[in-house]
Every structure is written in C-alpha cells, then in structure tokens.
C-alpha positions, -999 to 999 in steps of 0.1 A, spaced: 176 63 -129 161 42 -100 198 25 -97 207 59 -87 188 60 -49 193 33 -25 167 10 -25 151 25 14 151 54 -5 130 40 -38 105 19 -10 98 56 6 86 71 -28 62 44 -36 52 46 -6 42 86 -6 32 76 -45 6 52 -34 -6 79 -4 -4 106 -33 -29 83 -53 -51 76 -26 -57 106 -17 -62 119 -49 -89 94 -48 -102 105 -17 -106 144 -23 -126 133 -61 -147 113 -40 -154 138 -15 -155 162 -43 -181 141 -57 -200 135 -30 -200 171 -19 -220 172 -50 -243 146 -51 -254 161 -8 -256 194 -25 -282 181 -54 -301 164 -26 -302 192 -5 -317 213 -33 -341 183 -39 -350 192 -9 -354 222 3 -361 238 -36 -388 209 -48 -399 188 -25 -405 211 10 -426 242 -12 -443 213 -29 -454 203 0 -460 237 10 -486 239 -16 -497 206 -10 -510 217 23 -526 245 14 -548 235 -12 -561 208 14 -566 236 35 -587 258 8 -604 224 -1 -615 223 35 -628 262 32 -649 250 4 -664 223 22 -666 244 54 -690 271 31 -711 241 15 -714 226 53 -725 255 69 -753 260 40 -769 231 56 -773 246 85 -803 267 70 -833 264 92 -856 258 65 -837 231 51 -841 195 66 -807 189 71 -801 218 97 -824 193 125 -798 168 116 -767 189 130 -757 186 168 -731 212 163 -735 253 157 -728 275 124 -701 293 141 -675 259 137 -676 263 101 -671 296 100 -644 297 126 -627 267 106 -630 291 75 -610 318 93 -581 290 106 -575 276 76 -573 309 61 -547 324 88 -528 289 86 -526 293 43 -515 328 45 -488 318 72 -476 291 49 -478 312 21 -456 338 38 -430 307 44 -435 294 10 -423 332 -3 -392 340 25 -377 311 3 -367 332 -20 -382 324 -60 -364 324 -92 -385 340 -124 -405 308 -133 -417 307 -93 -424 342 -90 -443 342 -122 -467 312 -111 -468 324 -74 -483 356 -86 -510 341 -106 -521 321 -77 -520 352 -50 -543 366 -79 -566 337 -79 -566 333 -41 -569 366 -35 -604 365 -56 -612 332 -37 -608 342 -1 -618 381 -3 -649 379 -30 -659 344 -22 -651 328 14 -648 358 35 -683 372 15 -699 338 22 -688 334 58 -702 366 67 -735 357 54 -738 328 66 -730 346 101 -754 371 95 -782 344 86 -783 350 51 -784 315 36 -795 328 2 -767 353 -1 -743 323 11 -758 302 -12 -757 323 -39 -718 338 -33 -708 300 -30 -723 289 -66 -711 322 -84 -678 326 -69 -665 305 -43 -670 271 -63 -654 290 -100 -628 306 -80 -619 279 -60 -614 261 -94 -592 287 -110 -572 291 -71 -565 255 -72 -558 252 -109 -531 279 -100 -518 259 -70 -513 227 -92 -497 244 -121 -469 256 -91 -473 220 -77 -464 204 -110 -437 229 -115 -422 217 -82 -427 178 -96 -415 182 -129 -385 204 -120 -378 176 -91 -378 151 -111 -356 170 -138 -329 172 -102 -334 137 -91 -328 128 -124 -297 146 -129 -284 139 -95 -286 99 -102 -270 108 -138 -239 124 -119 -239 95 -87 -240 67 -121 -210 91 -139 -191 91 -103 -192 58 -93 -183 51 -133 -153 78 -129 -146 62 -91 -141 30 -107 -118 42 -135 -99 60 -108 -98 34 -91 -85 7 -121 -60 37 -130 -44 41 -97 -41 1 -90 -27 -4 -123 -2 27 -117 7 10 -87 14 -20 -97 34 -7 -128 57 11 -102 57 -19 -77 67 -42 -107 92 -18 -118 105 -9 -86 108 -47 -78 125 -55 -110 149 -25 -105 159 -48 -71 154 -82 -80 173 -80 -110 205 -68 -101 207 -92 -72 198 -118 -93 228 -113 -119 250 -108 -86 236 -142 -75 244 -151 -110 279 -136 -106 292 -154 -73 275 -186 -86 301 -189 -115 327 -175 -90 320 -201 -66 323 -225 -97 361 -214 -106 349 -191 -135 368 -155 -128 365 -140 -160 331 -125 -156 320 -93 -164 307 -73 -138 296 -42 -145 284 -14 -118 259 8 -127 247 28 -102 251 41 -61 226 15 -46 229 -13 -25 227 -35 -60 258 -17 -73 284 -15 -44 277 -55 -40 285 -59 -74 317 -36 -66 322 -60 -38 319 -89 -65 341 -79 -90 369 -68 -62 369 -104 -47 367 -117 -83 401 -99 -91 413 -106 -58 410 -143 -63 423 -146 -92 450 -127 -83 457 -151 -52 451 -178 -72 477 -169 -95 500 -163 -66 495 -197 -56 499 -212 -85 530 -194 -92 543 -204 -53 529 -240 -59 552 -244 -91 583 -229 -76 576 -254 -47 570 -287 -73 601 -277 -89 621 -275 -56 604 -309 -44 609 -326 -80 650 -312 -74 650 -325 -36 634 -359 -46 659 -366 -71 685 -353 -47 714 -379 -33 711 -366 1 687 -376 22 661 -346 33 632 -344 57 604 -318 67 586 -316 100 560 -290 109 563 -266 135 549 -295 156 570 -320 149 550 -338 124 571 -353 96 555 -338 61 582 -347 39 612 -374 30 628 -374 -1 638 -404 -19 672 -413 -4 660 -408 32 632 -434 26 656 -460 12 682 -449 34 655 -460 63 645 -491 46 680 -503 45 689 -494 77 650 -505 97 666 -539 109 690 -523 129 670 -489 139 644 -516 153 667 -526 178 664 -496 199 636 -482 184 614 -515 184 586 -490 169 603 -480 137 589 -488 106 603 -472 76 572 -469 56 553 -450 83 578 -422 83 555 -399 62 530 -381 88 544 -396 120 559 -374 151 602 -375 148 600 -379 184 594 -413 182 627 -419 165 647 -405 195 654 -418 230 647 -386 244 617 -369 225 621 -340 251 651 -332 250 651 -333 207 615 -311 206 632 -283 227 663 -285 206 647 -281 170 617 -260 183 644 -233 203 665 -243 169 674 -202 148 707 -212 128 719 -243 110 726 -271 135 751 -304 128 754 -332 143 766 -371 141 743 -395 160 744 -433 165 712 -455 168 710 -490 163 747 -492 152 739 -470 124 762 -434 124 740 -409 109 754 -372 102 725 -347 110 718 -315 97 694 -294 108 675 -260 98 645 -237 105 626 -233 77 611 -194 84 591 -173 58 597 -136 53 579 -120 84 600 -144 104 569 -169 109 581 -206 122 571 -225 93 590 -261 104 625 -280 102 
C-alpha cells in the first residue's frame, strides 16, 4: 500500500500521525489535569475554607467563655477585682464582638451552599449555639453589667459552661466532618494524579512505540526498494543483464526500478547489436587479412588504423627503397602513424582524401617503386565520414 504514494507524500503522514499522537497526548493530559485543579479546588473551597470557618469560631466562643469567667473577677467583694487595672465593660464588649464576628462567619459559612450531611450538622449547632449565646452569654453579660455577680455566676456554672460544651461538641462534629471528608478528597485526588501519571506513561510508551513501528515501516518501505535497485545496477554494472526487476508501485522506488530495467534491456540490446556489428566486422577483417591485395584504413584524421597482410609485406620488401625519399619510413611503424608522412606533399594528399566522395585511382612512384592507388571514403548510413 505505502509503494502506492510517493515517498514526500508518506514523510507528510507521519508527520501529521506523530502531531495526531501528541496531541492526543496533550488534550488527556489537560483533561487530566483539568481534573486533578478541579479536586483541589473543591479541597478547597468545600473542606478546608468552612473548616476553617469553624475553626474560627469556636476560638471566638472559647474567648466568650473566658470573657464571662473574666469579668466574674471583677466582683468587688472578691480579691481579685483590686488586682484589675482595666473596667467590666471590656469583657462584656468583647462578648458582643466575638458574638457579631461568629454570626457574620456563620452567615458566610451558610451562603456556601450545604449538601444534606452539612445541613444536618449545621442545624444542630445553630441549636446548641443558639442555647449558648441567648440563655447563657447574653443572660450573663447582662448581669454582670447590671452588677449582679451572683446571677453571672450562677448563669455561667448552669448554662454557659454545659452549653458551651454541647455548642462546641456540635462545632467539632462539623469540623471533623470537614477533616474526614478532606481527607476522603485528598485521598482520592492523589489516587487519580498516581492513575494519570500511570495512564501518561502508558500513553506515552504507546505513542513512542507507535511511532517507531511506523517510522520503521515507513523507512523500510524506502530503504528497501532502493537497496534491491542498488542491488540491481550493481550486477548491471558487473555484465549480469538477466535480472529480474519487478515494479511494484507509483513511487519514486518504482519508476527507478522502471528506469533500471529499461537501461537493462537497453544494454543488452546494444550489446547484442555490437556484438552482431563486431562479428560482421571480424569476418570482413579475417576476409581482408587473407586478401592478396594490399588494403589500408585511415581515420577521418589521417591516422592509419589498419593494413592487411600484403600491404605490410609489400612495405617491408619495398622499405629500402621507400627510405630513399622518405628517410623516415619504417615499415613496422605503419600501424597508428599519420599517412602524411609517406608523401612529399602531406597538404596537398590530406585535402585530396579528406575532400575525397567517390572512388579515386591513381599510379604513383616513390623510391623507384610504381604503386597503383586506390582510394575510397568509407561513410556509414547517415552519411557520417567514418575514414579512407
């Protein structure tokens, strides 16, 4: 299937495949996080702030109750009341802050907004406070303002100490609500951060291993058919043509192995061409070797690239005398020399067989030696000058 897409095209898929899986992995751990902010927040704002809330206040009524028991020793005809260098009125006024301040808090505590378990605790408390500061501070402070130690005395023994008891009691049974139920959160919250970093981890392991499982496949579905096209001109380059070459495929990969096998038949084709041209041409030089007549090739320059048998002992027998005009000729060095140096005017002989179309004939004398002369161009097919 991958042969299919061009190999820019394959690189561009893994590409948005390995964005695809990242964020994949991005949006689970936002997800996640989202989550784990959310169980924090209600950590928060649904545990921790209203147990503070009531934190505060029963500080606050624990104050009240020492506020009563304070200003009970302000009673002139106890010894302690000499020992004070501050009025009555401070207690009691501290009585009636701390009992504004709780019922402000309170009022916050409740614009929260309680489920059953809340409401059903927070009412029991209101009960027990409601006893505490109506029939037990407020009853005490006003007797103490009015003078009456004995009636202070006596409210604070019988009902602020018992119902402060019972008003606090309430106030920790919602405090240890708001602990236990925290807990229970902060528990679960590190329970689902221990199961998302576990799950970010698997993710994680899942998506690099998918990766590379595509990058190794997608490399393999490159590498591999350029290494058996490697493989292919190899062999080709070694003289083996008989390879099969198959092309599988519209990519890159597959129209070079086209390319392959096309230059494959090519050559061989060519080479079988030659080799045909190369045995017609042995059997016409075997048949011009053997020849009586004496034949010789030049090249379109001039160069001599052939003699025959007879021409070479014809120029052996006859060197002696060809030295005496042509001091420079020597027989065996006919093959691969110039043929001007066999002529007086090498001119006059280059312009002759170069402008040379038809059979030309001739008789010439050097050295004393008569020598008839035939002469040819020697052009292929599309009229190309091949030599003389």
């Amino acid at each position: 299937m991958l042969n299919r897409m061009k190999i820019g095209t394959r690189l561009v898929w893994q590409a948005l495949g390995m964005a695809f899986w990242f964020a994949v992995l991005i949006l689970v751990a936002v997800y996640y996080m989202g989550d784990i902010n959310q169980a924090t927040k209600s950590v928060f704002a649904d545990k921790l702030e209203p147990g503070v809330i009531v934190l505060r206040i029963q500080a606050l009524m624990a104050e009240n109750s020492q506020s009563v028991a304070a200003g009970l020793l302000h009673d002139p005809e106890g010894r302690q009341a000499a020992l004070h260098d501050h009025p009555l009125s401070r207690h009691t006024e501290a009585i009636v802050k701390n009992r504004d301040e709780i019922t402000a808090l309170w009022k916050q505590f409740k614009a929260r907004g309680l489920n059953d378990e809340e409401q059903k605790l927070a009412t029991v408390y209101e009960e027990k406070r409601g006893i505490y500061v109506k029939d037990g501070l407020m009853a005490a402070s006003a007797a103490l303002n009015q003078g009456d130690f004995m009636a202070a005395s006596r409210i604070y023994s019988t009902v602020v100490e018992p119902a402060y008891r019972d008003a606090k009691a309430a106030a920790d049974a919602l405090r240890e609500y708001y602990a236990t139920t925290g807990r229970g959160l902060y528990e679960t919250a590190q329970a689902d951060f221990q199961w998302s970093v576990r799950l970010m981890v698997g993710l994680v392991a899942l998506v690099l291993s998918l990766i590379a499982a595509f990058a190794y496949i997608l490399g393999r579905s490159i590498t591999r058919p350029i290494a058996n096209a490697v493989g292919v001109a190899e062999r080709v380059a070694a003289g083996q043509l008989d390879n099969q070459i198959d092309v599988v495929g519209n990519d890159e990969s597959a129209v070079l192995m086209g390319a392959l096998n096309r230059m494959q038949s090519e050559l061989k084709a060519n080479i079988e061409t030659e080799r045909k041209a190369a045995q017609e041409t042995l059997r016409i030089k075997v048949a011009l070797d053997v020849t009586s007549n004496s034949v010789m090739v030049a090249d379109p320059d001039g160069k001599i690239i052939y003699c025959n048998n007879s021409v070479l002992e014809m120029m052996r027998l006859a060197e002696a005398d060809l030295r005496k005009q042509l001091p420079n000729f020597r027989a065996d060095a006919i093959l691969g020399s110039s043929f001007d140096i066999y002529h007086k005017n090498p001119a006059h002989q280059r312009n002759l067989l170069g402008s040379l179309k038809s059979v030309h004939r001739t008789e010439i004398t050097v050295g004393g030696r008569h020598f008839s002369l035939v002469a040819c161009p020697i052009v292929s097919d599309t009229g190309e000058r091949l030599g003389t």
